[in-house]
C-alpha positions in Angstrom: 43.1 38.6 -1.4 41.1 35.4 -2.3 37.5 36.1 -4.1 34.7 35.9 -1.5 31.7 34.3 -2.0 28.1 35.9 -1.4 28.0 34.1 1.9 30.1 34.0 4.6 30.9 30.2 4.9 31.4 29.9 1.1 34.5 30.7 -1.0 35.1 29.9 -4.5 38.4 29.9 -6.1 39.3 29.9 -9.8 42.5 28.4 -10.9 45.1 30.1 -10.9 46.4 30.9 -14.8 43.8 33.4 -17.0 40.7 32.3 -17.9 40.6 32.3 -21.5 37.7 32.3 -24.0 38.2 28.9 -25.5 36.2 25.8 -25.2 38.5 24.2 -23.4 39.2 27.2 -21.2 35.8 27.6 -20.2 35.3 24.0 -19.2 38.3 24.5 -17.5 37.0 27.3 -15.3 33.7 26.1 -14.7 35.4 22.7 -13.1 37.9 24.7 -11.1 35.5 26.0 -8.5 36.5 24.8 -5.1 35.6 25.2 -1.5 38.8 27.7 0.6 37.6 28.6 4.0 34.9 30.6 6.1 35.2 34.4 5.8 34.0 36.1 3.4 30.5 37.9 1.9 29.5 39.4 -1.2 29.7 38.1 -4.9 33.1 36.9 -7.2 35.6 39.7 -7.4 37.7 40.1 -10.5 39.6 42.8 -11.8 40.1 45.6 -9.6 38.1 48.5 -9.5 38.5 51.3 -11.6 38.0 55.3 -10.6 35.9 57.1 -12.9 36.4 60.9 -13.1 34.8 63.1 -10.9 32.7 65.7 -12.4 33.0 70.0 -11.8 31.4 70.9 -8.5 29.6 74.5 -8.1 27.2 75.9 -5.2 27.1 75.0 -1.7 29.2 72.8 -0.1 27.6 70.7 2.5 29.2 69.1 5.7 31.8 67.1 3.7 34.3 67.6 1.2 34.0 65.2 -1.3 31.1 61.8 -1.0 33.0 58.8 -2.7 30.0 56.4 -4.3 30.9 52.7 -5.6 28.9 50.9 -8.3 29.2 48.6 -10.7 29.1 49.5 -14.5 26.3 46.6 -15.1 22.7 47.9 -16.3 20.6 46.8 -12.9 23.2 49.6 -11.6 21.4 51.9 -14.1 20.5 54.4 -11.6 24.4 55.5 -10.9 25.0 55.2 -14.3 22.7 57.3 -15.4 22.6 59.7 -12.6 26.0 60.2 -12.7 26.1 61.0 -16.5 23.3 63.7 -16.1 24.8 65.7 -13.4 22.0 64.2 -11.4 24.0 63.6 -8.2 26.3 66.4 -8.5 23.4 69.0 -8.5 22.3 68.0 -5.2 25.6 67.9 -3.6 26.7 71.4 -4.5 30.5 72.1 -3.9 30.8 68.4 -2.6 32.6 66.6 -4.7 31.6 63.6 -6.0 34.5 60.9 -6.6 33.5 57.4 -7.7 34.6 53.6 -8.3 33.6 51.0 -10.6 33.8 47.7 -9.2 33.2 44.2 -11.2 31.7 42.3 -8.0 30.1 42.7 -4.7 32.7 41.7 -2.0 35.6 44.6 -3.2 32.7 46.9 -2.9 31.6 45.8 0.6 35.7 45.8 1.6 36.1 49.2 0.5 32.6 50.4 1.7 33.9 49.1 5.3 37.2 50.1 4.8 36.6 54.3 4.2 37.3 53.5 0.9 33.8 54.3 -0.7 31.3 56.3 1.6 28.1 54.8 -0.6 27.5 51.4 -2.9 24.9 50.3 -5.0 25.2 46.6 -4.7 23.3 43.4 -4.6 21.1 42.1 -1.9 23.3 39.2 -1.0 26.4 41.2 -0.6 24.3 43.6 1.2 22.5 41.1 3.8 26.4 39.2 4.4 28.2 43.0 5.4 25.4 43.2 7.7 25.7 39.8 9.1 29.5 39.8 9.1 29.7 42.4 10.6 27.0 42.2 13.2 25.2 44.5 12.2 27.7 47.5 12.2 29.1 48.2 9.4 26.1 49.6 7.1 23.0 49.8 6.2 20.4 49.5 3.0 19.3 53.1 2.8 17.1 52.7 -0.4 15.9 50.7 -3.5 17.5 51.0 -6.9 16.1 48.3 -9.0 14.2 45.1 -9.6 14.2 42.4 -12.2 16.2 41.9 -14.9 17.0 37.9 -14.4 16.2 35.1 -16.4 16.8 31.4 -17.0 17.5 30.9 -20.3 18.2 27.6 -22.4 19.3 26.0 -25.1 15.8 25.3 -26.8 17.4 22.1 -28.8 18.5 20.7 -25.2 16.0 22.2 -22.9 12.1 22.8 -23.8 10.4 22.6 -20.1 10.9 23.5 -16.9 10.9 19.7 -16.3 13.9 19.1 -18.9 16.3 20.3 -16.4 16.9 17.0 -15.0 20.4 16.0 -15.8 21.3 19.4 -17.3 23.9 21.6 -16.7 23.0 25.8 -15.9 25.4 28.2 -14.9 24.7 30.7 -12.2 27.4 33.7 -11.7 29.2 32.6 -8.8 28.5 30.0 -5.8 26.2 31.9 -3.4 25.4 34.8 -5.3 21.9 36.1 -5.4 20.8 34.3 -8.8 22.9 31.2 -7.8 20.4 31.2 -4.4 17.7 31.8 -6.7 18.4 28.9 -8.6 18.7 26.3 -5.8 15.7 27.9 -4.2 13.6 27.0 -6.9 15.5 23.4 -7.4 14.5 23.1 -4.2 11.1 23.5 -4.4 10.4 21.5 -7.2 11.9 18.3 -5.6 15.6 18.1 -7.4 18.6 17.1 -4.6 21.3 19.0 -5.1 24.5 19.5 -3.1 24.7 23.6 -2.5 28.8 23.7 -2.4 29.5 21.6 -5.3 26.9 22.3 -7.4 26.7 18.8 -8.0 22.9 16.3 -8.1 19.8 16.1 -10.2 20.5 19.0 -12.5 24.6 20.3 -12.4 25.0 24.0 -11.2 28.1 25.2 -12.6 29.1 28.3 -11.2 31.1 30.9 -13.9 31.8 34.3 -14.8 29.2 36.2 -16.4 31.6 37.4 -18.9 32.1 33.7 -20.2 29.3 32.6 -19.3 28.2 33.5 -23.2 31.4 31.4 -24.4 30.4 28.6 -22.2 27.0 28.2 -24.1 28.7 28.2 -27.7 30.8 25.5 -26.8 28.2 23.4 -25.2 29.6 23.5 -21.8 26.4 24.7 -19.9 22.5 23.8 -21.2 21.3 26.9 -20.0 21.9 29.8 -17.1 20.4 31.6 -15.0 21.8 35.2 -15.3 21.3 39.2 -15.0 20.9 41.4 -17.8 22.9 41.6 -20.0 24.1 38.3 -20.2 20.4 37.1 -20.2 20.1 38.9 -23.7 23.7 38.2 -25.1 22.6 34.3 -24.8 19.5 35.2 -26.7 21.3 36.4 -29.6 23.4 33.2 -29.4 20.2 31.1 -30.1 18.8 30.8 -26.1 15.6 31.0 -25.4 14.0 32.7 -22.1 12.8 29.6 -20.1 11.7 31.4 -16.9 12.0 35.3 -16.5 12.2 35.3 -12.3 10.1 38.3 -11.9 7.2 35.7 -12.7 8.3 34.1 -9.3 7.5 37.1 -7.0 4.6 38.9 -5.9 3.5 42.0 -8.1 6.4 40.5 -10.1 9.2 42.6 -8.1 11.9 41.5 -6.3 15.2 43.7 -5.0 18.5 43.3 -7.3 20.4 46.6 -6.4 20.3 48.5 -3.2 21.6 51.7 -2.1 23.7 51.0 1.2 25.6 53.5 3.3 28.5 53.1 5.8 27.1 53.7 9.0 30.5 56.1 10.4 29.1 58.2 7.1 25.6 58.2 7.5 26.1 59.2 11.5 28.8 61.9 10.4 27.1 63.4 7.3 23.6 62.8 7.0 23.1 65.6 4.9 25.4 64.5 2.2 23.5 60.7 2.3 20.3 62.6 1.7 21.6 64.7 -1.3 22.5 61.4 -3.1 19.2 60.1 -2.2 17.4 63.0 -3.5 19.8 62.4 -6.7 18.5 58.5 -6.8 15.1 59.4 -6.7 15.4 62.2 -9.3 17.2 59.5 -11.4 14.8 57.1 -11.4 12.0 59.7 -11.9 14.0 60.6 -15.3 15.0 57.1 -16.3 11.4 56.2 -16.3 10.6 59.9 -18.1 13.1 59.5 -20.7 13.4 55.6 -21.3 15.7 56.2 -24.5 17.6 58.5 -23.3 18.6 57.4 -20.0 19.1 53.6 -22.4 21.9 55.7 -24.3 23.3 57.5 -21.0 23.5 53.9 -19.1 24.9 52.3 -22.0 27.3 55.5 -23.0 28.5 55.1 -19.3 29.5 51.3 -19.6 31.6 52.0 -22.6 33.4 55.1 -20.6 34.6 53.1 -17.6 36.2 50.7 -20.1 33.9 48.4 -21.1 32.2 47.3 -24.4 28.8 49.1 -25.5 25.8 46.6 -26.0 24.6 46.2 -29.3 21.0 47.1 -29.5 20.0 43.4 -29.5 21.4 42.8 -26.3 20.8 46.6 -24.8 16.7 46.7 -25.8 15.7 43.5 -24.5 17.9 43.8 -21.2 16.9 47.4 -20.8 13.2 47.2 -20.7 13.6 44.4 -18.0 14.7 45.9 -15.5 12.0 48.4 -13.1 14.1 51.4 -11.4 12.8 52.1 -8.7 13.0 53.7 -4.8 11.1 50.9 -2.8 14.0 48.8 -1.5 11.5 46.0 -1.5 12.6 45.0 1.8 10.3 42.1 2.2 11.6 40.2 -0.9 15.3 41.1 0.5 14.2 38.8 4.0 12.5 36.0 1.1 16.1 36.0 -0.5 17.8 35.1 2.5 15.4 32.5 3.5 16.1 31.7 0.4 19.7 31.0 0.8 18.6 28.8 4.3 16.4 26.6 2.2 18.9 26.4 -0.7 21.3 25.1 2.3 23.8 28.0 1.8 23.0 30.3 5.0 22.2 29.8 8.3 19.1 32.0 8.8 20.6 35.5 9.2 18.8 38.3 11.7 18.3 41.4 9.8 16.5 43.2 12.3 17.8 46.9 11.8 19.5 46.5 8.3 17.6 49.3 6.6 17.3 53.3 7.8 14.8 54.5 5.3 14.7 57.8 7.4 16.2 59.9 4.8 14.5 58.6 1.8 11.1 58.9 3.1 12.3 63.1 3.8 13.0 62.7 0.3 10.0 61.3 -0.7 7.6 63.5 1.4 9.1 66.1 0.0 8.0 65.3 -3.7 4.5 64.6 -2.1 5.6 60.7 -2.3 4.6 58.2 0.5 7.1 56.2 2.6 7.9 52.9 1.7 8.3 50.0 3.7 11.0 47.9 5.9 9.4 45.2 6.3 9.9 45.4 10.3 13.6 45.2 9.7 14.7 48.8 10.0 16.9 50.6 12.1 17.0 49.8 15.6 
């Protein structure tokens, strides 16, 4: 199956041999992007996803078997990674198992999410607003927050030493539609630059690439500058980048959603007690990352390196870490600002979201810690 885009009237293709981490290979890719068809939501798949093992269950088991959860092994996913490696999760579920499943990009998570094939995702909010819309409104829903921040444009300072340099420049964004590639034209578009949202192409060049070249791309001059998630924020940093804009500065209070908790509705309707148990695991999660900041640093980066990837070197992990707020507000009204994003970047048509969140559960969880409810945003469950 063909990558799908974050939105569902854009899909990018790569060529078709393997992106290699040459100059010319990365020039390669980031001219290859093209327009397929109209289906499709969530951000670039790549590899496929991976199972990580499950741990020992003990105690009670509650109205289902086994809970399969889907995340990515990226640090704004720092609360499954972290929760996960603690025993967090498992101690709330008792004798249901948990089984898990690293994926690389939003749409494989939103396929198998609708598919049965994972019960519960953490996953962007682009991802997460294009199931919903797909799917009119029946296929899931955002059941709580997870994290916030953590993306920045950076530069290179010998190309790029204002915001109004970016004329005539070229930045790389993760993939076309994604949530920092909406961010991007969103602010483009508010400072009076014409660009063309599918190709990327007008006053300053969008080029949309891999975040796992993206780093490649900036050594061999191919890109000026990108604006990116941690880590790949901090990797260009130690290449010589400099933070331009860090897009927190953007929002009010400085927060805006990049990882939610969604649910399959079939699950949440079937086993509500289970979806509660790994929300009382997210909030304890949270409640320790921000408790043991170290710690829960080691645990996230410790579970990167276990589902196959590469630990971060402390220059890359510190910076990126500290970044990124963990939280359990969903910050639902920044999730409608990033889809009127998308309308005014010229990527979406303007979605309804009325009913896309059922915070039900997690404010039980929170009352229960003495916490108050947070809000939808007058977009919860209908």
């Amino acid at each position: 199956m063909a990558p799908h885009s974050a939105f569902p009237h854009i899909v990018t293709r790569l060529g078709s041999g393997r992106i290699r981490r040459s100059a010319v290979a990365v020039t390669a890719a980031l001219t290859a992007v093209s327009l397929l068809s109209a289906c499709g939501y969530g951000s670039k798949s790549s590899d496929s996803a991976a199972a990580a093992p499950a741990a020992a269950t003990s105690g009670v088991k509650l109205s289902a078997d086994s809970v399969k959860i889907g995340y990515f092994a990226n640090l704004t996913h720092g609360t499954p990674l972290v929760g996960l490696k603690e025993g967090l999760f498992q101690k709330e579920l008792g004798a249901t198992q948990v089984k898990t499943q690293v994926f690389n990009a939003g749409p494989a998570e939103i396929e198998a999410l609708n598919a049965g094939s994972i019960d519960i995702g953490w996953v962007g909010p682009s991802p997460a607003i294009n199931g919903y819309v797909k799917s009119n409104g029946e296929d899931l829903k955002i059941i709580g927050g997870s994290a916030s921040g953590g993306v920045k444009l950076v530069v290179n300072p010998s190309k790029v030493t204002s915001l109004d340099d970016l004329k005539g420049k070229k930045i790389a964004t993760p993939q076309l539609g994604n949530t920092q590639d909406v961010a991007l034209l969103n602010y483009l578009a508010g400072k009076g630059f014409k660009e063309d949202p599918q190709s990327g192409k007008g006053d300053v060049s969008v080029l949309r690439t891999d975040n796992k070249v993206t780093p490649d791309a900036y050594k061999s001059g191919a890109i000026d500058g990108a604006w990116v998630p941690e880590p790949t924020a901090s990797k260009l940093v130690t290449l010589g980048a400099k933070v331009l804009l860090d897009e927190k500065d953007l929002w009010p209070d400085k927060k805006f959603v990049i990882t939610n908790i969604v649910v399959s509705q079939k699950f949440l309707k079937e086993h509500p007690d289970v979806v509660e148990a790994v929300l009382r695991g997210s909030v304890n999660t949270n409640a320790f990352i921000k408790a043991n900041p170290d710690k829960a640093k080691t645990d996230a980066n410790d579970a990167i390196k276990a589902t196959g990837g590469a630990a971060l070197e402390p220059a890359v992990l510190d910076p990126a870490w500290q970044s990124i707020d963990f939280l359990d507000d969903p910050l639902a009204g920044t999730l409608q600002s990033e889809a009127d994003h998308a309308v005014t970047a010229g990527l979406l048509k303007k979605p309804v979201l009325t009913g896309i969140y059922d915070l039900t559960l997690l404010d039980k969880v929170l009352a229960a810690k003495g916490q108050p409810a947070v809000a939808d945003a007058g977009l919860g469950a209908k």
